[in-house]
C-alpha positions in Angstrom: 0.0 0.0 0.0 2.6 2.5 1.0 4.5 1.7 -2.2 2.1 2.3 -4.1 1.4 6.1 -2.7 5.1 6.2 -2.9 5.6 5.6 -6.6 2.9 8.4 -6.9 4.3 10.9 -4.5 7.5 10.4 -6.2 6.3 10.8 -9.6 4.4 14.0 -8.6 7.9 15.7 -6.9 9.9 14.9 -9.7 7.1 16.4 -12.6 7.0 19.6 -10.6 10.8 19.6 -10.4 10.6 19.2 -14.2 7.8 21.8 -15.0 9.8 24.5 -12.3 13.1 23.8 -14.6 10.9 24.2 -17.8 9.6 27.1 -17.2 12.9 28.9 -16.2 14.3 28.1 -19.1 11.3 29.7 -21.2 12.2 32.4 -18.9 15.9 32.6 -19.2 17.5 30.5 -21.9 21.1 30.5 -20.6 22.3 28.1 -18.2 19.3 25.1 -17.8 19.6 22.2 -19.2 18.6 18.7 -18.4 22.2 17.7 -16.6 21.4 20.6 -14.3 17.8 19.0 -13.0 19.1 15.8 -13.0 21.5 17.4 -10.4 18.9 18.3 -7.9 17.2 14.2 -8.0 18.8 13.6 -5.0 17.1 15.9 -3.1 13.8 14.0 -3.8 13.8 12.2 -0.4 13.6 15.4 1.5 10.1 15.3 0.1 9.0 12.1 1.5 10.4 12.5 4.8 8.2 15.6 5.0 5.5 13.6 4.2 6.2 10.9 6.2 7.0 13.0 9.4 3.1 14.6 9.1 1.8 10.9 8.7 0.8 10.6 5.4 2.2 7.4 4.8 -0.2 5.8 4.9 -2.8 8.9 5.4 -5.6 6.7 5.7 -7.3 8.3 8.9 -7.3 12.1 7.1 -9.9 14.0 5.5 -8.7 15.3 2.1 -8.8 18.9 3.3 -6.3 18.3 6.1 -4.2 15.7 3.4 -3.9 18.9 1.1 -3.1 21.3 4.2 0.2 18.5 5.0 1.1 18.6 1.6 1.1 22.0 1.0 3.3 22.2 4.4 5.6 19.4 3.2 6.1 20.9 -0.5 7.5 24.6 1.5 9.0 22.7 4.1 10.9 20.2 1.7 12.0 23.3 -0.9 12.8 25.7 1.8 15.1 22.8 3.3 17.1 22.6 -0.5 17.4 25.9 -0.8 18.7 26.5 2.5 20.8 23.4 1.8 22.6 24.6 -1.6 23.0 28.2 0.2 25.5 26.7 3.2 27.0 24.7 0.4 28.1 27.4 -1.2 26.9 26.0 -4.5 25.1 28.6 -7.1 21.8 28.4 -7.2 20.8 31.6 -7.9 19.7 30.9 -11.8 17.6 28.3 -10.3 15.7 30.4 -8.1 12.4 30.9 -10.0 12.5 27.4 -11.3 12.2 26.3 -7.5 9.3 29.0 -7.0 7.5 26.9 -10.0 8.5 23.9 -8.5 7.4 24.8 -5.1 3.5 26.2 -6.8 3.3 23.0 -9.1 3.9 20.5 -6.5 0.7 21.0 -4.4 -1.8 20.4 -6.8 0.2 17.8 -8.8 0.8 15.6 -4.8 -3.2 15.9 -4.6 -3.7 14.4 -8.2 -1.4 11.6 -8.1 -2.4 10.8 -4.2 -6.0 10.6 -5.7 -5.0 8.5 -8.5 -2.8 6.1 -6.6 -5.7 6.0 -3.5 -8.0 5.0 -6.4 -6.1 2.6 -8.1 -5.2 1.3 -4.2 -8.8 1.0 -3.8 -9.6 -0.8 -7.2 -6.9 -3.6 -6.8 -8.2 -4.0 -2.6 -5.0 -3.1 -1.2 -6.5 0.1 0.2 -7.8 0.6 4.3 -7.4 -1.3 7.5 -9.6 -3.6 8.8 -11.6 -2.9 11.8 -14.5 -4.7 14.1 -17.7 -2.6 14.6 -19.2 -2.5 18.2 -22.9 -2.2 17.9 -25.3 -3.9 14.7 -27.7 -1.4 15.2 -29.0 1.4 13.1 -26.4 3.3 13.9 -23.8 0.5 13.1 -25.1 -0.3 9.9 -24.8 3.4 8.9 -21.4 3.3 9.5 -21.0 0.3 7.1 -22.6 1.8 4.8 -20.3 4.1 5.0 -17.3 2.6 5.3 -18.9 0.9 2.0 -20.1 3.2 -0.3 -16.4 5.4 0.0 -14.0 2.8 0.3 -11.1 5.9 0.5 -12.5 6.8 4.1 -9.9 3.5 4.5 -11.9 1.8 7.2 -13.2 -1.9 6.1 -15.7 -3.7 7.9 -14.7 -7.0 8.7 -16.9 -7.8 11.7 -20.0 -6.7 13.9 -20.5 -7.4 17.1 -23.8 -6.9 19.8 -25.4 -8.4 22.3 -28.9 -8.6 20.6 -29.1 -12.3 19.6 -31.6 -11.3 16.9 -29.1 -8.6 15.3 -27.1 -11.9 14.4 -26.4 -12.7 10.8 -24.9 -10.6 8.1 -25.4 -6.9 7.1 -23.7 -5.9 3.3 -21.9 -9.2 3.5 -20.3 -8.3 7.3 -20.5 -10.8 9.8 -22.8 -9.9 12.7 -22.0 -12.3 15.8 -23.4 -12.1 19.5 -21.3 -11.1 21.8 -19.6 -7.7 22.1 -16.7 -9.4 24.8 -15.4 -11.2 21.6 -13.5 -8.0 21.2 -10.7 -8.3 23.3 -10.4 -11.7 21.8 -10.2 -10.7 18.4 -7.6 -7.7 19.6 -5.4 -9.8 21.4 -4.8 -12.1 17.5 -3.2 -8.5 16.3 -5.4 -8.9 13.1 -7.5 -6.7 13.4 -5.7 -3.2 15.2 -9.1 -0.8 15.1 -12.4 -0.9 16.4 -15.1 1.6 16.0 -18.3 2.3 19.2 -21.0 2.3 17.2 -23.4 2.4 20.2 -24.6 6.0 20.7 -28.5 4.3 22.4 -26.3 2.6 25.4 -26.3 4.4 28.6 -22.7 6.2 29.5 -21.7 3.2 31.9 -22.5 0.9 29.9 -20.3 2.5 26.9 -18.1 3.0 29.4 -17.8 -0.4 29.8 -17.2 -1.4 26.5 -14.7 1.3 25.8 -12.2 0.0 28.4 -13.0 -4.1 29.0 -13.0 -3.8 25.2 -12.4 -1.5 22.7 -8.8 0.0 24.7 -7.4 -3.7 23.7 -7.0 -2.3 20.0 -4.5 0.3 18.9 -7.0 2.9 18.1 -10.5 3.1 18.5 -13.4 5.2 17.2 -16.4 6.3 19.4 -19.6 7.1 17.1 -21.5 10.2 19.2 -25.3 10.7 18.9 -24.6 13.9 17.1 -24.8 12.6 13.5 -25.6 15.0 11.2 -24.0 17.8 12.6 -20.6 19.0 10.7 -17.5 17.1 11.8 -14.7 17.7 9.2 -12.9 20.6 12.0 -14.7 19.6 15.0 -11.4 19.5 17.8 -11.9 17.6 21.4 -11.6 20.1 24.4 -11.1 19.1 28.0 -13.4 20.6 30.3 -11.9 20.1 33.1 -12.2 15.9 32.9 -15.6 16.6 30.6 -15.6 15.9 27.3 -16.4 18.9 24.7 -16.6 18.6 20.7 -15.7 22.6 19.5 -16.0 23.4 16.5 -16.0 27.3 15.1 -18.1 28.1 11.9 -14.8 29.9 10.3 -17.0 31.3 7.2 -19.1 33.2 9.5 -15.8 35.1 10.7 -15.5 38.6 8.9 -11.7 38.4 8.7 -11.8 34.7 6.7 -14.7 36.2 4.4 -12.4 38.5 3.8 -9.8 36.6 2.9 -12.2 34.5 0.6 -13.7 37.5 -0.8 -9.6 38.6 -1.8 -9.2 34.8 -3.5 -12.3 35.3 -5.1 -11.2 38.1 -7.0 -7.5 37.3 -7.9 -8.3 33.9 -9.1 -11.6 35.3 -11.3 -9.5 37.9 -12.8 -6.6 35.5 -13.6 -9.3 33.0 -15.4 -11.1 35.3 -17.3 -7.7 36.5 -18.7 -6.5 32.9 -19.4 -10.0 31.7 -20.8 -10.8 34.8 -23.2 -10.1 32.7 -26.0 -12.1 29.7 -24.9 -15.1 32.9 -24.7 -14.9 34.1 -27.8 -15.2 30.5 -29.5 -17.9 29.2 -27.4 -20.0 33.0 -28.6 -19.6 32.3 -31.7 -20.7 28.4 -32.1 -23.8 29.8 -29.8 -24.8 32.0 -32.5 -24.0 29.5 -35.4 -26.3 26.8 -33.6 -29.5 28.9 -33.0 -31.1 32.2 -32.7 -30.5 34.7 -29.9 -28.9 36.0 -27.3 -25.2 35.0 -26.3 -25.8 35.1 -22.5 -28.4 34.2 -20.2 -29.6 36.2 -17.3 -31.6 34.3 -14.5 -32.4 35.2 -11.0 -30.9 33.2 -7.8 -30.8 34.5 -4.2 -27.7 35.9 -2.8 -26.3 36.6 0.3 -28.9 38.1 2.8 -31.7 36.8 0.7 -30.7 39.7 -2.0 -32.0 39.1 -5.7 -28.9 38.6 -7.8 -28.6 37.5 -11.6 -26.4 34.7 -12.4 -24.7 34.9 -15.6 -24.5 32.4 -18.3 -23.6 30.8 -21.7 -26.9 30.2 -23.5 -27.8 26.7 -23.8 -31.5 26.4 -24.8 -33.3 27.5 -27.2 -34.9 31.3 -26.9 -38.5 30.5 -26.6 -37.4 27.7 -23.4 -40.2 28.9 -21.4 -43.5 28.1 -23.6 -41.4 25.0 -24.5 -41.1 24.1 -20.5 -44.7 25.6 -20.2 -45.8 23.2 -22.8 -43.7 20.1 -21.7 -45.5 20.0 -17.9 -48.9 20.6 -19.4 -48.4 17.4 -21.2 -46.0 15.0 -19.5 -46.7 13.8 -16.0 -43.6 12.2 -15.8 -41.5 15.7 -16.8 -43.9 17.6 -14.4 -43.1 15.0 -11.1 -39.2 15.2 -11.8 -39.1 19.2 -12.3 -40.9 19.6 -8.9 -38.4 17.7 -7.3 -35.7 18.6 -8.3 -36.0 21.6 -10.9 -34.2 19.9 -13.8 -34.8 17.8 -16.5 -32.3 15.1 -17.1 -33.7 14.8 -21.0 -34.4 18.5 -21.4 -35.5 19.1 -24.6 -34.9 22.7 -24.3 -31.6 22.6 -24.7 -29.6 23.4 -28.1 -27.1 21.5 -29.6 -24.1 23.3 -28.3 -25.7 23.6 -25.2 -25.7 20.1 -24.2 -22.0 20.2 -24.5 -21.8 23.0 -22.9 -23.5 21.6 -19.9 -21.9 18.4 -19.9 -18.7 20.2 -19.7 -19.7 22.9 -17.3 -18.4 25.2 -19.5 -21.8 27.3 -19.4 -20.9 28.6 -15.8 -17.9 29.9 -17.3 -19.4 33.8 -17.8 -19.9 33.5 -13.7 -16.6 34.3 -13.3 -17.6 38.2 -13.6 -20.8 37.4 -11.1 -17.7 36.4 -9.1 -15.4 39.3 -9.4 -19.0 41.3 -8.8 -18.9 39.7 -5.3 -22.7 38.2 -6.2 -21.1 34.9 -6.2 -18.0 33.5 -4.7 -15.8 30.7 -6.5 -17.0 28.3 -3.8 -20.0 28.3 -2.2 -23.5 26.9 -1.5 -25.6 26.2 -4.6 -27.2 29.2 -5.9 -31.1 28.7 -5.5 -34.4 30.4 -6.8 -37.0 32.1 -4.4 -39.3 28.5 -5.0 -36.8 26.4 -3.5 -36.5 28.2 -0.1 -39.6 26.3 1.6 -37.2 23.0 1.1 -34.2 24.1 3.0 -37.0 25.2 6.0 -34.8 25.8 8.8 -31.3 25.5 7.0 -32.0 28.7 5.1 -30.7 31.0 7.9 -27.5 29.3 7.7 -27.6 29.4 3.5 -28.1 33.1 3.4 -25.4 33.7 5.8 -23.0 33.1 3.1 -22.4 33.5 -1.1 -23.5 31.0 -3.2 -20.5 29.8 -5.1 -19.9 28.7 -9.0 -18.8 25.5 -7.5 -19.0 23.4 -4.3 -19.7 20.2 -2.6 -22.6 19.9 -4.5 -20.4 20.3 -8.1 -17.8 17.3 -7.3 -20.2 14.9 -5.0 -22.6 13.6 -8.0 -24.0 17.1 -9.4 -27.6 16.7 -10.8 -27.4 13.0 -9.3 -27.3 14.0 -6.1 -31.0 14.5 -4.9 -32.7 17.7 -3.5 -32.3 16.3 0.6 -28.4 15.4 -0.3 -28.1 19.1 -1.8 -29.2 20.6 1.1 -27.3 18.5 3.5 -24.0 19.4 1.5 -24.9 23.0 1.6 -25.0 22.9 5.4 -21.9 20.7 6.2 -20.4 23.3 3.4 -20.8 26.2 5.6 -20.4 24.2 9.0 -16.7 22.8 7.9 -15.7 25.8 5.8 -12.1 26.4 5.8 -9.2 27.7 3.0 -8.3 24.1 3.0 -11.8 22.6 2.0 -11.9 25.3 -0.4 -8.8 24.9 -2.1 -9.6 20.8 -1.9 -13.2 21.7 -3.6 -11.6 23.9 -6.4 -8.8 21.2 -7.7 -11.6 18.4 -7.3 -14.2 20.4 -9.9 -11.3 20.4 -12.4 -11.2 16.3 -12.1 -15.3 15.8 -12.0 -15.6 18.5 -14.8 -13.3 17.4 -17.5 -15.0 13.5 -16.4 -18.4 15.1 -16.9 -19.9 13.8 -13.7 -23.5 13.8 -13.4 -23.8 16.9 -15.7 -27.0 17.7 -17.9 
């Protein structure tokens, strides 16, 4: 398993080594070559002791947010270190100066590819996760297998549940369910299996009690499920209150000094992609007009911030007279008319042009909202923009929802898109704003660029 995130980390280091030399010698044309990278290869293990001193190796037990936070320390750690290293050896290093800059940029997003890649391929092949025993066949139990299950990167595998309910016995998704939770310490004391995970939030606290140290402190580690599911875990820090146990957690994106900084991202990175995708603009206007009648853009009404009206600006991709033809398509199809009110799309629209469908499959109609973005009606990431009709479904989330922008992307765009149903939307939307940080953001933002070019559960 580690050599396989190895080969990857490794593979990343050395391509951002490659692209940082590159681009210095677009830059410069004297003195780069490729004798003088190959010079620097033996500075590659500085890179994964970094990442092996802030545990990644193997990783399995962090979110992606806080995997991209240790990269990004590890990447500035491990340059600083060679540059600090060639400076006390006197050697010259000075031409090579912006090509460690690049290489220092590159490496952060190209560590959270390849990671992703080799965690997948880890996955695919079953050589991913640790196995651990489940205390509790319950509701809440099975939740957690279905979990572990469904995202088989979370690195946790089900290999047993145990409870005391003789009628709980059997099998649940293909995991053993036996009677008995004092099996556990039996099954810790093989050194098989090293993790076990108190899934028993309805048992009183001696009881858990119990459990926790005639059983589950026989294992290495050990996860206690609390009755708070639901509620945003991603930062959520233990804090001693003087021998009680506290969960804090601080809603950062409420904080007016990290809106600010978000708000300063926000416009840097619109401007710098609006100046890099001009180009792609210009095409996409002109195959709009070529394919049918009307307008280049779109104007359409979301709510903002503070419940203020904004318009949302995008590529046209239906036809001009969409409205009588949506008007017309509920009037006579029951089907179309049940899936709209649920979810306010069509998945076979028939609105929508030729272009357009590419356009939506790619994403690249929400390329215009770069400007709502630089407006500061929208910020890059964000809750999913919503219409004044779909405010009675969030019911007592809204508050929360109109605290905050509504982005062009989020947790919404890279977990399943117009797959996703309307409860899940709202859910991410909430665990969005609960969890915020720079980190989730920055994790969001290089994950859009993977589901977008796969055209995930666009249309």
């Amino acid at each position: 398993m580690i050599g396989g995130l190895l080969i990857g980390d490794l593979f990343a280091v050395m391509t951002s080594f490659g692209s940082g030399f590159f681009l210095e010698n677009l830059i410069d044309m004297q003195g780069i070559n490729f004798k003088s990278f190959v010079t620097y290869w033996p500075y590659l293990p500085a890179f994964i002791v970094m990442l092996s001193l802030l545990n990644l190796y193997p990783g399995i037990t962090l979110s992606a947010p806080e995997k991209l936070r240790r990269f990004t320390i590890a990447s500035f750690l491990a340059h600083a270190g060679i540059i600090l290293s060639l400076y006390i050896s006197a050697k010259r290093f000075d031409q090579y100066q912006v090509a460690f800059l690049f290489s220092c940029v590159f490496s952060i997003p190209l560590f959270f590819y390849c990671r992703t890649v080799s965690e997948s391929l880890l996955v695919r092949h079953k050589m991913w996760g640790i196995p651990a025993v489940i205390f509790g066949a319950g509701e809440t139990g099975k939740l957690v297998v279905d979990r572990l299950l469904d995202n088989l990167k979370l690195g946790y595998i089900p290999v047993l549940l145990l409870d005391d309910n003789p009628l709980l016995a059997g099998e649940y998704r293909g995991v053993p369910i036996i009677t008995g939770i004092n099996l556990g310490s039996r099954i810790a004391s093989s050194g098989e299996v090293q993790t076990a995970i108190i899934a028993m939030p309805e048992v009183d606290h001696r009881r858990l009690g119990e459990i926790i140290v005639q059983q589950a402190m026989e294992f290495r580690r050990y996860v206690i499920i609390p009755d708070i599911i639901g509620i945003s875990s991603l930062w959520m820090t233990v804090q001693d209150l003087d021998g009680i146990l506290g969960l804090l957690t601080d809603q950062e994106l409420l904080e007016p000094r990290n809106m600010a900084i978000k708000r300063l991202m926000d416009i840097v990175l619109s401007i710098i992609g609006m100046i890099l995708l001009l180009p792609i603009f210009i095409i996409i206007a002109i195959l709009i007009k070529l394919d049918s009648p009307g307008p280049v853009f779109y104007r359409h009404h979301r709510l903002g911030k503070d419940s203020k009206p904004i318009e949302i600006l995008k590529f046209r991709s239906m036809y001009n007279n969409s409205s009588q033809m949506l008007e017309r398509l509920l009037q006579d199809s029951p089907e179309a008319r049940t899936e709209w009110q649920s979810n306010f799309k069509l998945k076979n629209d028939p609105r929508i042009t030729r272009i357009g469908a590419f356009l939506r499959r790619t994403s690249l109609d929400e390329l215009p909202q770069l400007w709502n973005v630089l407006k500061g009606d929208l910020s890059l990431i964000g809750p999913r923009p919503i219409i004044n009709n779909e405010v009675i479904k969030y019911g007592d989330n809204y508050w929360l929802f109109s605290k905050v922008k509504p982005g062009l992307s989020g947790l919404w765009q890279i977990s399943g898109r117009s797959e996703t149903d309307y409860e899940q939307r709202i859910a991410l939307d909430v665990y969005y704003i609960q969890s915020w940080s720079l980190w989730l953001d920055l994790y969001i933002l290089l994950k859009t660029i993977i589901v977008v070019l796969k055209g995930d559960g666009a249309y």
